[in-house]
C-alpha positions, -999 to 999 in steps of 0.1 A, spaced: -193 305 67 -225 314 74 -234 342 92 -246 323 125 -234 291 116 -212 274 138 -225 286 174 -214 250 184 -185 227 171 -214 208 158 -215 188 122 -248 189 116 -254 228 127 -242 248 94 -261 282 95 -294 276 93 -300 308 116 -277 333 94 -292 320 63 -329 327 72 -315 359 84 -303 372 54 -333 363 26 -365 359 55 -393 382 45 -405 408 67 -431 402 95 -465 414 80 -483 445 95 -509 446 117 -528 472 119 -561 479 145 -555 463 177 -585 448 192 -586 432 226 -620 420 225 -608 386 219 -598 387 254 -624 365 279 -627 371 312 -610 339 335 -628 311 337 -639 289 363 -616 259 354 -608 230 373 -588 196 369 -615 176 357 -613 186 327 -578 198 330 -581 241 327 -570 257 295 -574 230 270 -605 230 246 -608 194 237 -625 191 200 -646 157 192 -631 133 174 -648 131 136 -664 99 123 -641 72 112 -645 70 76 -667 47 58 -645 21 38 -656 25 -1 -650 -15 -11 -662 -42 16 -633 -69 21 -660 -88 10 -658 -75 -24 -624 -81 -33 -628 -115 -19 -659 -126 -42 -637 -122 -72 -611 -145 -64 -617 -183 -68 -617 -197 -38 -594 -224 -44 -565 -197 -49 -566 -174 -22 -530 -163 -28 -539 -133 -47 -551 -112 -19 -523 -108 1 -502 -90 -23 -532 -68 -31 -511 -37 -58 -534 -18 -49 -530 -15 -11 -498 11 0 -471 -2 16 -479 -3 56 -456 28 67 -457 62 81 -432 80 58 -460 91 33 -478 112 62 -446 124 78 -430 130 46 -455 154 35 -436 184 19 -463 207 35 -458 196 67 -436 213 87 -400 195 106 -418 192 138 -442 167 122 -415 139 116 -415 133 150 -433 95 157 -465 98 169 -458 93 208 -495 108 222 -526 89 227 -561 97 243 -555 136 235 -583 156 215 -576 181 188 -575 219 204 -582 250 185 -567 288 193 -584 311 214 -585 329 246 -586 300 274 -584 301 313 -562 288 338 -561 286 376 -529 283 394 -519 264 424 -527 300 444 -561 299 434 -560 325 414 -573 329 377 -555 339 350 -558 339 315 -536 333 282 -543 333 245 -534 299 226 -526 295 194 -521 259 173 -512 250 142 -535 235 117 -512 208 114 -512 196 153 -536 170 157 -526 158 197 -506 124 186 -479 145 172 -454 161 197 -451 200 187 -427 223 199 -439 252 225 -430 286 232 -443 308 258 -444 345 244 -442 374 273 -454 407 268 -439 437 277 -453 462 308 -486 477 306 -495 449 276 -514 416 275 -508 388 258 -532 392 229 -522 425 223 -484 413 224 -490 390 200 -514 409 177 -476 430 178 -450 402 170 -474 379 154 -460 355 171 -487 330 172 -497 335 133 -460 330 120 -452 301 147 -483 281 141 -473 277 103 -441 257 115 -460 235 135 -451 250 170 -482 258 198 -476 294 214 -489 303 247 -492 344 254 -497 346 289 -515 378 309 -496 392 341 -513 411 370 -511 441 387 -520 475 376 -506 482 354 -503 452 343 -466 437 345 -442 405 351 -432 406 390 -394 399 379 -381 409 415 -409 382 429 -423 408 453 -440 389 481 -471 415 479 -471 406 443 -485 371 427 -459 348 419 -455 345 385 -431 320 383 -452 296 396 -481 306 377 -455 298 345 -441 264 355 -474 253 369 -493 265 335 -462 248 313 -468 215 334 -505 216 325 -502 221 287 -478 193 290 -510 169 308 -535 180 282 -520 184 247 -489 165 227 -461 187 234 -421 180 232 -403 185 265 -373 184 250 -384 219 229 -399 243 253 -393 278 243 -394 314 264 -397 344 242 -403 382 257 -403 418 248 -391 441 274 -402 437 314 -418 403 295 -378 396 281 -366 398 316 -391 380 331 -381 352 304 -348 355 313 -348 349 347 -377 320 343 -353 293 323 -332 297 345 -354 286 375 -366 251 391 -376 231 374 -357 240 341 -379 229 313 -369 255 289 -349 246 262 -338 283 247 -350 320 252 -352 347 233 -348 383 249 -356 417 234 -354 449 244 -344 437 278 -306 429 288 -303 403 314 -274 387 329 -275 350 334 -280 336 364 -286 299 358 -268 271 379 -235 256 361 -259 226 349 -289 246 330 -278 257 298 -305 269 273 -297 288 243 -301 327 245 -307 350 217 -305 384 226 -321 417 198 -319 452 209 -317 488 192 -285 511 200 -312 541 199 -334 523 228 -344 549 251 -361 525 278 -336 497 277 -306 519 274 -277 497 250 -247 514 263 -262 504 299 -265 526 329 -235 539 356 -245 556 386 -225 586 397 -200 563 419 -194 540 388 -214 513 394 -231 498 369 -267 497 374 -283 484 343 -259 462 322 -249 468 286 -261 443 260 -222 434 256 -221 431 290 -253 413 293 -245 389 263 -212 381 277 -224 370 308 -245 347 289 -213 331 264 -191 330 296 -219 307 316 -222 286 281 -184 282 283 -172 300 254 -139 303 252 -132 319 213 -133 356 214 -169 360 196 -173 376 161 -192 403 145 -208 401 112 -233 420 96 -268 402 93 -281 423 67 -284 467 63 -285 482 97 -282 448 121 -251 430 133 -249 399 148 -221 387 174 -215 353 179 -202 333 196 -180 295 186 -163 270 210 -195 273 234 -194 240 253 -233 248 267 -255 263 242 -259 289 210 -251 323 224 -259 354 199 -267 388 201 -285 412 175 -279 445 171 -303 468 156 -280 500 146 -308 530 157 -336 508 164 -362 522 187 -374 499 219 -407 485 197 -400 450 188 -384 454 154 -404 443 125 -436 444 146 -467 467 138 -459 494 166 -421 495 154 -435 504 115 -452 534 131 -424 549 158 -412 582 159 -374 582 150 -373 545 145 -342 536 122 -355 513 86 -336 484 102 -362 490 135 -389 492 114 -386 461 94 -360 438 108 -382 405 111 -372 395 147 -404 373 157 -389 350 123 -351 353 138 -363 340 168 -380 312 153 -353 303 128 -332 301 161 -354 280 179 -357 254 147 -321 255 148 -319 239 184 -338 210 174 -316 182 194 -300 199 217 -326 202 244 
């Protein structure tokens, strides 16, 4: 069996997690970090909706044989001959959609209309509060806005931003080529961070995330059905804790470096992928006791568990190794969604694989150059259909 194959009694599900596990190639490197590429907020406003660079649409193109042409040569007592024309393709989508460049997300039927191409960028938003926020955006070269495209949101972790997080994961660069449009959000505060305990001095940013998800779903082609949550650290939490609140559109999360217990209603299930490093020194694996025995950070076990017993898992869950220096546990007989966790055996708290994990003091090899942002992504392709 495959190594994550199986996370639901499903026939078409067969692996295809555990099998880009074990042969995926390593997230490149990046190297400088540059936040110039950072704007200051905008003024934006409804008309036209904030956030969204519409392009112009390029001139039809000019047909090379007029009709009346073709029709000149044909005597005009016979007229039969033009209408089955060998030359004309049959009248069918499959050639475009069946493009072996394009990625899965392309097959979908076209199901957008009166929506301009978009390019990545830095773009600006303002939320129902009023106040501005920014976010970078990043879209594939194959979306076009009649196509619906998957969409993950990508958190960063405290004292980040959302360029730099995803200058770290590359999140937006590897995404992009699957066809999926990724939204790295900046928090407030000083420094900057996710208000996860929604502290009323603080900005909500939970509304700033359902309210900015509910706009990118007005102004470019975008799947409901596949809306993604992704975060490292205080931004994994925060992810954590934001599919499962009103109004739900979030389809899976990924969490690392953070170790959240679920706390969804009975009815929202998404699928929850969970990576963290046993030699973590901020987001402690074993968890953390206080002196009276109570358990004030959970353990990823304990965390991951809470997670398989909302999903209703009922097989005791199993632990394989992914590939040197990470195991994975999953779990089978879920009647909710895919529950795993990762375990990278001496990773460090960077996001393993990403370019501040290659250069970390005491960081294992598994740390280093464990590929999550493409785990992640191989685990959100494999939900396809069961938002």
């Amino acid at each position: 069996m495959p190594v994550l194959g199986g996370l639901r009694q499903r026939s078409r599900r067969c692996g295809l997690v555990a099998l880009a596990l074990s042969t995926v190639a390593c997230a490149s490197t990046a190297t400088d970090v540059d936040t110039s590429g950072v704007s200051a907020p905008g003024t934006t406003s409804r008309q036209p909706r904030p956030g969204i660079t519409q392009a112009s649409d390029p001139a039809p193109a000019e047909p090379t044989l007029p009709p009346t042409t073709l029709e000149s040569t044909l005597p005009p007592t016979t007229p039969e001959p033009t209408t089955p024309e060998p030359t004309l393709p049959p009248i069918t989508p499959v050639p475009t959609t069946a493009k072996p460049t394009l990625p899965p997300t392309t097959t979908l039927p076209p199901d957008c209309t009166g929506l301009a191409d978009a390019t990545s960028g830095s773009r600006g938003y303002v939320g129902a509060d009023g106040q501005q926020r920014t976010f970078e955006l990043a879209v594939s070269r194959f979306y076009d806005g009649t196509r619906a495209a998957p969409l993950i949101l990508n958190f960063h972790e405290y004292s980040s931003s959302g360029s730099l997080h995803d200058k770290y994961t590359l999140m937006g660069n590897r995404a992009t080529q699957r066809g999926y449009i990724v939204v790295s959000p900046d928090s407030t505060s000083s420094p900057p961070s996710w208000n996860i305990h929604e502290a009323t001095n603080r900005l909500d940013d939970f509304a700033f995330a359902h309210g900015l998800v509910a706009e990118l779903l007005t102004t470019m082609c975008i799947d409901p059905t596949r809306i993604y949550a992704a975060g490292h650290s205080n931004g994994g939490m925060f992810a954590a804790l934001l599919v499962c609140s009103a109004p739900y559109e979030f389809a899976a999360v990924a969490v690392v470096a953070a170790v959240p217990r679920s706390s969804c209603p009975s009815e929202v299930q998404p699928a929850v992928i969970e990576i963290l490093g046993t030699a973590d020194a901020i987001t402690l694996y074993e968890g953390r006791i206080s002196n009276a025995g109570q358990i004030i950070k959970p353990s990823a076990v304990e965390s991951i568990n809470s997670w398989a017993l909302h999903a209703g898992c009922v097989d005791p869950p199993a632990t394989v190794l992914v590939e040197d220096g990470v195991e994975a546990m999953r779990f089978d007989g879920c009647s909710g969604a895919d529950v795993v966790l990762l375990t990278v055996i001496g990773g460090a708290h960077p996001w393993p694989g990403g370019s501040v994990a290659r250069i970390t003091a005491g960081n294992s090899e598994a740390g280093r150059t464990f590929p999550a942002t493409e785990t992640i992504l191989n685990f959100f392709d494999d939900q396809i259909g069961d938002g």
